[in-house]
N, C-alpha and C positions, 0 to 999 in steps of 0.2 A: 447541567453538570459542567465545572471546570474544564478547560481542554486538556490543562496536565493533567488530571486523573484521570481523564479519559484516554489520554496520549499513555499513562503507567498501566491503568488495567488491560487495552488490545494488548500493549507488550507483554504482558504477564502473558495472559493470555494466549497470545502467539508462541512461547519459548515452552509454555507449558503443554503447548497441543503437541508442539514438536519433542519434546523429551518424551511424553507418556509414549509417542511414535517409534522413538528410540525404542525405549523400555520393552514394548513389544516385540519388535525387529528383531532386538538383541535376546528376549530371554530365555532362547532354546529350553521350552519346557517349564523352568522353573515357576513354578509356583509365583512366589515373592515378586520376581519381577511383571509378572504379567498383572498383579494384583497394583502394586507403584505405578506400572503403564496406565490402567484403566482409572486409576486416582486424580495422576494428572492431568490426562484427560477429559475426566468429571469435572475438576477446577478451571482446567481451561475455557471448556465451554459456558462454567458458570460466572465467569466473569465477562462475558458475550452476551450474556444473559441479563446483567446487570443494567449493561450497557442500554441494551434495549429495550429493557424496561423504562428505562427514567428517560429515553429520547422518546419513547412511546407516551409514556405520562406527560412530556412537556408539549408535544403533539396534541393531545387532547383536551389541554385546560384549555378553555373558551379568553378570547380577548378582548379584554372592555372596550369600548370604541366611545370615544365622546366625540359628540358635536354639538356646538350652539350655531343656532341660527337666528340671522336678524332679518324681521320681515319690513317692510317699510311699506305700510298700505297707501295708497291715493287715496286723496281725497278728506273728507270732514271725520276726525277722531272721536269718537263718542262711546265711552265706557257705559254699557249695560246693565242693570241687574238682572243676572241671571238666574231660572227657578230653575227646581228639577220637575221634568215631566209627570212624573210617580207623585209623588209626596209633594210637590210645591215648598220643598226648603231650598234658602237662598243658598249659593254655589260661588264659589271663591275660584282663585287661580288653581289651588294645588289639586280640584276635583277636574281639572283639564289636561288632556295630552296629546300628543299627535302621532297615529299609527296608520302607516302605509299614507298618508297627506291629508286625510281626514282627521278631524276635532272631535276625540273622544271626551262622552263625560260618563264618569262615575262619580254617582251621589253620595256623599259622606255617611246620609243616616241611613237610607234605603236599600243602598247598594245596588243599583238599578244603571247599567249601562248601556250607554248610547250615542249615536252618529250625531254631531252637532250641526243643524241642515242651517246655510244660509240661505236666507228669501232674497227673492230678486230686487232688486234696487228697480226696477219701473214701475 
């Protein structure tokens, strides 16, 4: 939300808590004004209401986070073909991903996912 509509609505809000306050104070009995009193005070609070709702909703949407990262291995480069375990179909970049530091794959046709284990290099 804006800050000046936020800055207009407390003010509403604030002159309206305090006149419906008046309104009361003042209406020795009468009807009419106690009924003005409790009005604007229903308006006042629901523009407090407003407020915190939409701080509360921007509170709550989730925020995208990106990062790339660049891995730079040691040692001899050598691009594999990769199968899938289940099904033996060949497995591209986008069937790969990386969750909690481990090389997840999920197989395109199978749908079968799994921890991608590296063997020891001795």
């Amino acid at each position: 939300m804006n800050s000046s509509y936020r800055f207009v609505l407390v003010f509403l809000g604030i002159i309206l808590l305090l006149l419906g306050l008046i309104f009361l104070m003042g209406s020795s009995g009468e009807v009419m004004n106690i009924a003005i009193g409790i009005i604007m005070i229903i308006i006042g609070c629901g523009f407090f209401l407003i407020i915190y709702r939409i701080d509360y909703a921007k509170a709550v949407q989730p925020k995208l986070v990106s990062q790339t990262v660049k891995v730079d291995l040691s040692g001899e480069k050598v691009i594999k073909n990769l199968k899938c375990k289940g099904c033996g179909a060949k497995l591209s970049e986008r069937d790969l991903g990386i969750i909690s530091g481990g090389v997840i794959v999920k197989c395109g046709y199978c749908d079968l996912v799994y921890e991608l284990e590296e063997k020891p290099k001795w």
